[in-house]
C-alpha positions as CSV (number, residue, x, y, z in Angstrom):
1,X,-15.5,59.5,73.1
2,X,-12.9,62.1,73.6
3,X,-11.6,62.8,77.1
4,X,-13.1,66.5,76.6
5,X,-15.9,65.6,76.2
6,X,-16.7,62.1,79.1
7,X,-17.6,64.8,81.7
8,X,-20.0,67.3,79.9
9,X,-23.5,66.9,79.8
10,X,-25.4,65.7,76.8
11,X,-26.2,69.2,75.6
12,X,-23.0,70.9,75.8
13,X,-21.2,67.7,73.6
14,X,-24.1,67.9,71.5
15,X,-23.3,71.5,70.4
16,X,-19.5,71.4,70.6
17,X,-18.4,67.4,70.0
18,X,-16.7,67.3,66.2
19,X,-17.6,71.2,65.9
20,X,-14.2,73.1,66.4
21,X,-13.9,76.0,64.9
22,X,-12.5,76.0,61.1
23,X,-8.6,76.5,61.5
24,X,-8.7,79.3,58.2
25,X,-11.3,81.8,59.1
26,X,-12.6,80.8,62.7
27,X,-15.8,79.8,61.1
28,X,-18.0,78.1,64.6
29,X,-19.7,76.2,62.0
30,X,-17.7,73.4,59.9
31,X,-17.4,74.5,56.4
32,X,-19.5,72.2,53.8
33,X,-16.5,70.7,52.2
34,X,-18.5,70.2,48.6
35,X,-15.0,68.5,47.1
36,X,-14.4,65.1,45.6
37,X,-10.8,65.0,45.9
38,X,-7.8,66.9,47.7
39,X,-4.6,67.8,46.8
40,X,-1.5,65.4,47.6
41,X,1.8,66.8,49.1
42,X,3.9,64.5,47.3
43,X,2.6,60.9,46.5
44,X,1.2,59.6,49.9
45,X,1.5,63.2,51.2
46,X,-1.7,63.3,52.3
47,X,-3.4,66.5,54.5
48,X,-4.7,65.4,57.6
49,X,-5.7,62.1,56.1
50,X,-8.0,63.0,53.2
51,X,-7.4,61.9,49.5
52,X,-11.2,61.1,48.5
53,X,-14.5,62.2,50.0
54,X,-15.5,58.6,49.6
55,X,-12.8,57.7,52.5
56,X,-13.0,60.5,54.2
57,X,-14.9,64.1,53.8
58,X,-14.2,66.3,57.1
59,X,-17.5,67.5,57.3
60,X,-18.2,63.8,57.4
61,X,-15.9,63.6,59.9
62,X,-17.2,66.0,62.2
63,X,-20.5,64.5,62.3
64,X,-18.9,60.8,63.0
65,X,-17.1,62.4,65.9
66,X,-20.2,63.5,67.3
67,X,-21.9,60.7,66.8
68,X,-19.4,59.0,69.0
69,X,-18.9,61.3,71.4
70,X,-23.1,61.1,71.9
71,X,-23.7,57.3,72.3
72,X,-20.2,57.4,74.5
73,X,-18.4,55.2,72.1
74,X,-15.1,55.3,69.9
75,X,-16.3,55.1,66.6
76,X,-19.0,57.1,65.2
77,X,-19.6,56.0,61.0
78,X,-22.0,58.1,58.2
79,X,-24.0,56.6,56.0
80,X,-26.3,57.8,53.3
81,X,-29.0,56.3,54.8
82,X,-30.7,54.1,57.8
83,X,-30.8,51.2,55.3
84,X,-27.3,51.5,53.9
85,X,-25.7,51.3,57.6
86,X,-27.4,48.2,58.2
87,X,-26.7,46.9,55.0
88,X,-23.2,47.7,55.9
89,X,-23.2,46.1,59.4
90,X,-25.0,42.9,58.6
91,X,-22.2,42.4,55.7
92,X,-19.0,43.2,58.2
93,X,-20.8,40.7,60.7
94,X,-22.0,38.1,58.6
95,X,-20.6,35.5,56.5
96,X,-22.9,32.9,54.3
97,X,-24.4,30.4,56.7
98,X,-24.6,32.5,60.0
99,X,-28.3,33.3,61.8
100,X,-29.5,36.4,62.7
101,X,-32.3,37.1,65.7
102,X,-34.9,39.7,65.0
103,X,-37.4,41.3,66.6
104,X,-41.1,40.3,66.2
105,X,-41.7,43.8,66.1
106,X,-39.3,46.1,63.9
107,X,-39.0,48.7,60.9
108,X,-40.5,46.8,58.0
109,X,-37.2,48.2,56.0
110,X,-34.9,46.5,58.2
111,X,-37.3,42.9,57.9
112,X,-37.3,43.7,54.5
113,X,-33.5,43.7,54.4
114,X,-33.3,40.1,56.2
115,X,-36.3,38.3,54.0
116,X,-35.7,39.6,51.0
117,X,-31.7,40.7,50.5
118,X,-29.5,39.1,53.2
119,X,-31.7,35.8,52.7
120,X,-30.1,35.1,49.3
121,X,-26.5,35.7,50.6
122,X,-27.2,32.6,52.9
123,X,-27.6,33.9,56.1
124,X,-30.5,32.9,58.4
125,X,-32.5,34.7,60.5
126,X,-35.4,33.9,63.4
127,X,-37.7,35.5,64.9
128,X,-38.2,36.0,68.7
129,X,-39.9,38.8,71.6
130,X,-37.4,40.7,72.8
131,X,-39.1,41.9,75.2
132,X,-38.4,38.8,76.7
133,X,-35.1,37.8,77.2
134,X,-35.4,33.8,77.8
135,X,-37.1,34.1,74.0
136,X,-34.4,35.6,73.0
137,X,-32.1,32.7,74.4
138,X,-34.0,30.1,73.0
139,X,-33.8,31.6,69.6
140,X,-30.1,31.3,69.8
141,X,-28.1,28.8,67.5
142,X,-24.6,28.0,67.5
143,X,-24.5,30.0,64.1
144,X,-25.8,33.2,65.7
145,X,-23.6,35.7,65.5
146,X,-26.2,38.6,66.2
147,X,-29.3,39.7,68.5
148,X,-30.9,42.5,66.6
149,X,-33.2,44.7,68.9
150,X,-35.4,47.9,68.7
151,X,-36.1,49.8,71.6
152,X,-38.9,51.6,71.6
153,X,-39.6,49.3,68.4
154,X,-41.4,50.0,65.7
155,X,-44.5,50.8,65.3
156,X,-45.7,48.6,68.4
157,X,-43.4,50.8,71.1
158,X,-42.1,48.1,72.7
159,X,-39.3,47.4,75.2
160,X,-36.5,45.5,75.4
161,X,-34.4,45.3,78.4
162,X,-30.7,46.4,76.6
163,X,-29.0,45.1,79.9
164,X,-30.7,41.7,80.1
165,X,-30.3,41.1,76.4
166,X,-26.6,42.1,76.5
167,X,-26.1,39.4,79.6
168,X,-27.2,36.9,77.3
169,X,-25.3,37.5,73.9
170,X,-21.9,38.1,76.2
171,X,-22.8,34.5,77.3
172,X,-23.3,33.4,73.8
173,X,-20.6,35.2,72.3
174,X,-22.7,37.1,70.0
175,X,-23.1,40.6,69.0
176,X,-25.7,42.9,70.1
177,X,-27.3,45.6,67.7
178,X,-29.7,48.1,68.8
179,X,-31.5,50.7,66.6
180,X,-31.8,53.3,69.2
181,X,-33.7,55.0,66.2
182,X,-37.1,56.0,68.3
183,X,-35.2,56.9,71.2
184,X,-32.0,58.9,70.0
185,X,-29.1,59.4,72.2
186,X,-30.8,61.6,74.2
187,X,-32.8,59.7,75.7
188,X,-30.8,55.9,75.6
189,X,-27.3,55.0,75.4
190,X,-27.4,51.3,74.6
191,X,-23.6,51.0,74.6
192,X,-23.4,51.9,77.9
193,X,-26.1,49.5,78.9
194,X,-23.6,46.6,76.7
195,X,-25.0,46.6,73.3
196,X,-21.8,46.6,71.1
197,X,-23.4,48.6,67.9
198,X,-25.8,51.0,67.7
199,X,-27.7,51.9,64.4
200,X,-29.6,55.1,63.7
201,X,-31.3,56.4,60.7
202,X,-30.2,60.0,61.1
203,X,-33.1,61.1,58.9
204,X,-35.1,60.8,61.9
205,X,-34.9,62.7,65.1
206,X,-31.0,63.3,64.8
207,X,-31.5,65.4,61.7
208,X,-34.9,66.5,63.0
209,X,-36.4,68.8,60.2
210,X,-37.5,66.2,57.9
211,X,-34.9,67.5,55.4
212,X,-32.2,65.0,55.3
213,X,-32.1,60.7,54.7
214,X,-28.7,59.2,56.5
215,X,-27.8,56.7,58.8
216,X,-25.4,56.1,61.4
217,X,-23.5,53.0,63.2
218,X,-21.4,53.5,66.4
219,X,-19.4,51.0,68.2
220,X,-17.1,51.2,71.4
221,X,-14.9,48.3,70.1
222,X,-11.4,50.4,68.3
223,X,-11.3,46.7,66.1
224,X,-15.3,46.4,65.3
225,X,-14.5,50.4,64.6
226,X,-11.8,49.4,61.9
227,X,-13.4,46.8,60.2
228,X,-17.0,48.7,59.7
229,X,-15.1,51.9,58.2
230,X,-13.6,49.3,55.8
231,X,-16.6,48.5,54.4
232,X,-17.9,51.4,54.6
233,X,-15.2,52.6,52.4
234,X,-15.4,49.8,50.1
235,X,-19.3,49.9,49.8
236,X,-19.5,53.6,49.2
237,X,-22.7,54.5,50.7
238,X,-21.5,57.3,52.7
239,X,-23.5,60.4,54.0
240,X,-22.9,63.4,51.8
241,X,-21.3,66.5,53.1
242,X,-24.0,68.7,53.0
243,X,-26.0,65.9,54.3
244,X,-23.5,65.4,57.2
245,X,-23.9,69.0,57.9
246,X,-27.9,69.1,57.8
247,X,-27.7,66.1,60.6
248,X,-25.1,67.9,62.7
249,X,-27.2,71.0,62.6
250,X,-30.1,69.1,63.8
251,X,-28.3,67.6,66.8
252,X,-27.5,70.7,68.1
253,X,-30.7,71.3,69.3
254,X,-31.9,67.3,69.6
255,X,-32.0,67.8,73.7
256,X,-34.5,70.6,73.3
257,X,-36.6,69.0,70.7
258,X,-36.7,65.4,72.4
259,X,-38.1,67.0,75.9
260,X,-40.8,69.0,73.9
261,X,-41.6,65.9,71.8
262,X,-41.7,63.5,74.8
263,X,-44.1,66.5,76.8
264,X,-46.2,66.2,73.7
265,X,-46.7,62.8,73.3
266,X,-47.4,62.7,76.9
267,X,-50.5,65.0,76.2
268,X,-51.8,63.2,73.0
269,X,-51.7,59.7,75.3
270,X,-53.8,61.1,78.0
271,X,-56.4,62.2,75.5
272,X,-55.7,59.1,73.8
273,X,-56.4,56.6,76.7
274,X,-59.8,58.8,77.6
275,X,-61.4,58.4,74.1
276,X,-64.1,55.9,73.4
277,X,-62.9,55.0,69.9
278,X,-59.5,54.1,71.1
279,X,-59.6,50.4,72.1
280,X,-55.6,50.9,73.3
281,X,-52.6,53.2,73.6
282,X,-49.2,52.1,73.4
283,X,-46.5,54.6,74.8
284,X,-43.9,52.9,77.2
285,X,-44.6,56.1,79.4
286,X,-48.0,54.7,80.5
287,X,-47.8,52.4,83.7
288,X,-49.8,49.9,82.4
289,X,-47.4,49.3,79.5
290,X,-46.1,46.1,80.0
291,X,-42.7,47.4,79.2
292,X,-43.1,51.0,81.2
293,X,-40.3,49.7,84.2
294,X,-37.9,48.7,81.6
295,X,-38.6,51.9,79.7
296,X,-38.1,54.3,82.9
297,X,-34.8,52.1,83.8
298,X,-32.8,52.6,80.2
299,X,-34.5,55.8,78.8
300,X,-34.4,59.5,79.9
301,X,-37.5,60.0,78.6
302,X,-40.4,58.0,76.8
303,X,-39.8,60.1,73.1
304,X,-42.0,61.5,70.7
305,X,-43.7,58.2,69.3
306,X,-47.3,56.4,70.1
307,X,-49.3,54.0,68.5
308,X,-53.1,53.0,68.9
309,X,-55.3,51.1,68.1
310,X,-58.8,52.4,66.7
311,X,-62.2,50.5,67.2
312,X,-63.7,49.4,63.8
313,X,-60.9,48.1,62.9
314,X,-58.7,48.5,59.5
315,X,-61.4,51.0,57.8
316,X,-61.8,52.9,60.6
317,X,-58.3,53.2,61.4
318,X,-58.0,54.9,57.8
319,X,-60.6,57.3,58.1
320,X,-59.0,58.4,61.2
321,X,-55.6,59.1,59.2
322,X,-57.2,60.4,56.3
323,X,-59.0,63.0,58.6
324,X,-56.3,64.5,60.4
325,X,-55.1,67.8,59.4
326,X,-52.1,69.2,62.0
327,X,-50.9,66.1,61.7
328,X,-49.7,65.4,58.5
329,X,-50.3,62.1,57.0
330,X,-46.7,60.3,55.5
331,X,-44.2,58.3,56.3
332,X,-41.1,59.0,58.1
333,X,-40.7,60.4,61.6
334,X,-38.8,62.1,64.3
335,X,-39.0,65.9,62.6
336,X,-40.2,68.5,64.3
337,X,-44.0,68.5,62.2
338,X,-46.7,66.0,63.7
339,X,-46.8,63.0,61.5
340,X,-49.5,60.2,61.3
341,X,-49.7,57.2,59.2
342,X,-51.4,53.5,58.9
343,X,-48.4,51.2,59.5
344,X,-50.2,48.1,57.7
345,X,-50.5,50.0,54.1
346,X,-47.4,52.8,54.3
347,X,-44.5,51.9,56.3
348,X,-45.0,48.0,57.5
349,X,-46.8,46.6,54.2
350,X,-43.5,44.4,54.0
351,X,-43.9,42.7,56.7
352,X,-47.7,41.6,55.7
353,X,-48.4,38.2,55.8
354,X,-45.1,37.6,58.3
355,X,-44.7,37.2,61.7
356,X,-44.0,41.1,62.3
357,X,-47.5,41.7,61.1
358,X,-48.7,44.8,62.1
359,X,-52.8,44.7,62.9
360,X,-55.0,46.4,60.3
361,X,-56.5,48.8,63.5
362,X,-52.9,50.4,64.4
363,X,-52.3,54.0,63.9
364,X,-48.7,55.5,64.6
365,X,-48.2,58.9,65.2
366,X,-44.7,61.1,65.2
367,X,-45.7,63.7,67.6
368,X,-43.8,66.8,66.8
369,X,-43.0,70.4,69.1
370,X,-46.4,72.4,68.3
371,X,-48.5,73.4,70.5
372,X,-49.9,70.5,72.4
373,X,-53.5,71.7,72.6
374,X,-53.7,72.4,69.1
375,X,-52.6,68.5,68.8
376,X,-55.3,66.9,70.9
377,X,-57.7,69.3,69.2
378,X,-56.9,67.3,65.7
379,X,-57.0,63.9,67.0
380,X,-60.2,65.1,68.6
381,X,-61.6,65.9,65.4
382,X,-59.8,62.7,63.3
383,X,-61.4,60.5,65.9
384,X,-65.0,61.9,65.5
């Protein structure tokens, strides 16, 4: 993070961080720099570092700037999608006999990723609570080389203390990785709570308007830094420039939207814990969440996402989905449209039969920034 940026407040690096005005016209917007390749001054001559949008693309670059500047750390990397970053960290990190600890609650994507594609490059992975740090010691090896963590995870909003966690791979000499996905860097900072990478899929709440798929890594470590934007060069999955642009308009106004979704949601769980066909609600902003503490400690806010569980189980949990109308059944999440899905059959159907499981009853919900009322209203009428 730039020294022009460590003392201003979230909002004001949100709209200025990696958005100087274009040199040529004194544009306030960066250009969409739609080029493949740039013209050399001389062999080696190259014009404020760019040769091939691949390496570099500065509309990329203005994004990745902000992304570092946002999380507080001193590399900020692109990708083209949530999926790609990851793919891109566990490969920089990992080497053909290492172990991996995961959550028992995450993104079926990123379980997906370990079970099915890391596997057969012969790395190992276990499985462990993080909401409880002395699991996530006893999962430990003397091959770990990373503590994977979600927080708020996905779709079962749970919370893992970033702080503890971080005590305990410093100890082990491991890396810690935290999607910060469900929270954004509005609300959580894992870096500065001593996570050492933090992953985003950008087509979430940082982009905002469901219109964009990219993914982000950012680390505070200049060598980590170095070695993931070698990869990242030499894997090639890099965020567009018009995608890079999309996200950075979105984060302008990610402050904004994160207080109305987190308002929201707050709503939607007090109807939701009042209803007799809701058997639970999980929202780290209730104070019987088990993780609610935790949550108020690390997080601004308690975000934009909720889960519950309906009674009659599986069927019923469908109709419910099915029935809504505001809310817009899909997958996907953190755009500014309410979104509602059934986790076992759409977005966590890879994890089925595993120990992430996700039970058959569980509805998520992305609540977006209408009008509240008109919210509870539709889950009203969806719950019957």
């Amino acid at each position: 993070m730039s020294d022009s940026h460590s003392t201003q407040s979230f909002e004001t690096v949100a709209i200025h961080a990696g958005n100087t005005a274009d040199p040529l016209t004194g544009a306030v917007v960066p250009p969409i720099y739609q080029v493949s390749t740039y013209k050399q001054d001389g062999v080696g001559g190259l014009r404020g570092g760019y040769e091939y949008s691949r390496s570099a693309n500065p509309t990329r670059t203005a994004l990745e700037e902000n992304l570092a500047a946002l999380e507080g750390g001193r590399r900020g990397l692109a990708f083209a999608s949530g999926l790609a970053a990851e793919d891109c960290l566990l490969r920089t990190l990992l080497s053909p006999g290492d172990h991996v600890v995961i959550p028992n609650d995450a993104y079926g994507g990123t379980f997906r990723l370990f079970a099915k594609v890391v596997s057969r490059w012969g790395v190992e992975w276990s499985v462990a609570d993080t909401s409880d740090p002395e699991a996530v010691r006893a999962a430990l090896t003397d091959r770990t080389k990373a503590i994977w963590v979600e927080t708020p995870s996905n779709p079962l909003l749970g919370i893992t203390d970033i702080a503890a966690v971080a005590q305990i791979a410093r100890e082990a000499g491991v890396r810690l990785v935290v999607d910060n996905t469900f929270a954004s860097p509005y609300l959580q900072q894992p870096l500065a709570l001593g996570a050492d990478v933090v992953v985003h899929s950008m087509t979430k709440y940082m982009g905002g308007h469901s219109d964009v798929v990219g993914g982000a890594l950012v680390v505070d470590d200049a060598e980590l830094g170095e070695e993931l934007a070698y990869h990242q060069n030499a894997m090639g999955a890099v965020a567009g420039p018009f995608d890079a642009w999309l996200v950075l308009r979105g984060i302008k106004t990610l402050a904004v939207r994160m207080d109305r979704h987190s308002e929201n949601a707050t709503k939607v769980t007090e109807m939701l814990t009042r209803h007799a066909r809701v058997s639970s609600v999980l929202y780290p902003g209730l104070p019987e969440h088990p993780g609610h503490e935790v949550a108020a400690k690390q997080m601004r806010s308690f975000g934009g996402m909720v889960s519950f569980r309906v009674e009659g189980g599986e069927a019923a949990a469908v109709e419910v989905c099915n029935r809504a109308e505001l809310f817009t059944l899909g997958e996907s999440l953190g755009g500014v449209e309410s979104l509602i899905e059934h986790p076992g059959r759409m977005t966590h159907a890879s994890v089925a039969g595993s120990a992430l499981e996700v039970p058959g009853d569980l509805v998520r919900l992305s609540v977006g920034i209408e009008s509240a009322d008109d919210l509870v209203a539709d889950l009203q009428q969806a719950l019957g």
